[in-house]
C-alpha positions as CSV (number, residue, x, y, z in Angstrom):
1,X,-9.7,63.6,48.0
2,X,-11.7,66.9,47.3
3,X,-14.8,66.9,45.3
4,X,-13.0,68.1,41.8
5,X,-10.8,65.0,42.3
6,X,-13.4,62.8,43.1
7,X,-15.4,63.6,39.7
8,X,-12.3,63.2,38.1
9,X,-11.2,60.3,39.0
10,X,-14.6,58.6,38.1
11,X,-14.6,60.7,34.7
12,X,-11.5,59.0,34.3
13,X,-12.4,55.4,35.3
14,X,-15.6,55.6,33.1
15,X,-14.5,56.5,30.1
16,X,-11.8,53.3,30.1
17,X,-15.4,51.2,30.3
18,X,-16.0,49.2,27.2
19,X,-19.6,50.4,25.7
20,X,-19.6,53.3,27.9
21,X,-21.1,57.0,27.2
22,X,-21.3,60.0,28.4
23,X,-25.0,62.2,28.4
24,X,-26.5,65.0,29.7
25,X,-30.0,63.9,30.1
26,X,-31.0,66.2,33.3
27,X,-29.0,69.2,31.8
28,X,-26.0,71.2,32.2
29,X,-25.6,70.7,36.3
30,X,-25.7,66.4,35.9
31,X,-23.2,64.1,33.6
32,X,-24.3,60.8,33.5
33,X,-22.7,57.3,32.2
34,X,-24.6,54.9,30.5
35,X,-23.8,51.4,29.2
36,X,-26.4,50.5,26.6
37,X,-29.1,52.9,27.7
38,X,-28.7,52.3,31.1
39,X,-27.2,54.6,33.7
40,X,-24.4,53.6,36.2
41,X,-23.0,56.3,37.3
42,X,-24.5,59.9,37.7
43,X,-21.7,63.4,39.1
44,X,-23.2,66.4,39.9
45,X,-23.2,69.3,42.7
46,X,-26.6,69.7,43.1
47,X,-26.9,68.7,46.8
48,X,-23.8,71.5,47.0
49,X,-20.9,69.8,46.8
50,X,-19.4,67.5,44.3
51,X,-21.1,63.5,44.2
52,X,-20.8,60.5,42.6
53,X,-23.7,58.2,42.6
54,X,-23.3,54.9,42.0
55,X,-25.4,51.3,41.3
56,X,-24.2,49.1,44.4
57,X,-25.4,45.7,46.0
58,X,-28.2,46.2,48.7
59,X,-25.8,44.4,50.8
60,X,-22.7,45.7,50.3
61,X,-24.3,49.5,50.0
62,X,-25.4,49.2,53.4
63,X,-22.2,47.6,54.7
64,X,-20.5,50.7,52.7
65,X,-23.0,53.2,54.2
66,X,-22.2,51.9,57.9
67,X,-18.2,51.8,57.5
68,X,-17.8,55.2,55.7
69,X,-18.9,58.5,57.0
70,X,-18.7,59.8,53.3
71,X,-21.2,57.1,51.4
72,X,-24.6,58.0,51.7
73,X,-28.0,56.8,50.3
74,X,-27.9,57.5,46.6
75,X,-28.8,61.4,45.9
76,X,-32.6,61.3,44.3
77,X,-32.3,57.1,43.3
78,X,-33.2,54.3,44.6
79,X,-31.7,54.4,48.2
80,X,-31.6,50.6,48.1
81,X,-29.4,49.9,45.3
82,X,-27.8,53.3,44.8
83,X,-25.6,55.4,46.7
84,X,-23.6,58.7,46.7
85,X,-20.0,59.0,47.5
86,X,-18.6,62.6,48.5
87,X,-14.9,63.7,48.6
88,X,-13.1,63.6,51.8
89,X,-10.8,62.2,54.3
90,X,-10.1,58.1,53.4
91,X,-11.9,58.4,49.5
92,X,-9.0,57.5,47.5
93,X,-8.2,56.7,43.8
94,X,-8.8,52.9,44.2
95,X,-11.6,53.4,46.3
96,X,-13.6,55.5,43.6
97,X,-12.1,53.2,40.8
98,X,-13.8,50.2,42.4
99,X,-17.2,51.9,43.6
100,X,-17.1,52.8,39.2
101,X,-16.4,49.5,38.2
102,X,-18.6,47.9,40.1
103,X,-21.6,49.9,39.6
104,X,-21.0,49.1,35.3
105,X,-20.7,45.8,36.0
106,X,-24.2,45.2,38.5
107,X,-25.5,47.4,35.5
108,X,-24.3,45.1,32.6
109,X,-25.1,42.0,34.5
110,X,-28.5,43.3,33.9
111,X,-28.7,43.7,30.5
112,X,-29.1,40.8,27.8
113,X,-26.1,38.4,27.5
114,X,-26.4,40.0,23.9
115,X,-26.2,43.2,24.8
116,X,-23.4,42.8,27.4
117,X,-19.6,44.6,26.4
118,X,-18.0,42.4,28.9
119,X,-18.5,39.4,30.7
120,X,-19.8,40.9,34.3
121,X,-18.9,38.1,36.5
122,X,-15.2,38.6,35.7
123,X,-14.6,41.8,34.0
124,X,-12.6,43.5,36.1
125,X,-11.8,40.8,38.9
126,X,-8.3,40.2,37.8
127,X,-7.2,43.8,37.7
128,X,-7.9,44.5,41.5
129,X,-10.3,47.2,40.2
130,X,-13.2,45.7,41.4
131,X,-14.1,43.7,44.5
């Protein structure tokens, strides 16, 4: 998947989020989803080619980080619970549909139960489009 794709495809998965926006709170170069105020997912091509950066598990972002050449530490975040995904070789639809979904719902798991669109610990689940 090249690096257009890759934005996308997460554009695309994003926008089917219940409760989620678009914003462009660092300017022109950065798009940036938020569920109630709080950021999931962040594209840009700052580092020079087309990212996604996503909210992941500690766990499973280093697991993700070990298995796949084109995961990274998340690009300016948190390189414990975030990480950046680049186009290439192996990325694939479902593979960026899952890293989406399951950075919203670590996000929304976070937020009040009031405040939470969907129900985090199964939103999702059934689909296959998250893991």
């Amino acid at each position: 998947m090249n690096g257009s794709t890759l934005h996308r495809t997460a554009t695309a998965c994003a926008e089917e989020l219940p409760g989620a926006r678009l914003e462009h709170p660092f300017g022109p170069g950065w798009e940036v989803f938020k569920v109630r105020g709080k950021v999931f997912l962040l594209m840009t091509e700052v580092p020079g080619q087309p990212v996604v950066i996503l909210k992941a598990d500690p766990g499973e972002a280093r697991a993700l980080r070990q298995e796949n050449s084109y995961i990274t530490p998340g690009y300016h975040m948190n390189k414990k619970h975030w990480i950046t995904l680049e186009g290439g070789e192996g990325v694939d639809s479902r593979l960026v549909r899952e890293l989406v979904t399951e950075s919203y719902r670590l996000v929304v798991a976070g937020l009040p139960r009031a405040e939470q669109p969907v129900d985090p610990h199964t939103f999702g689940l059934g689909t296959g489009a998250a893991r």
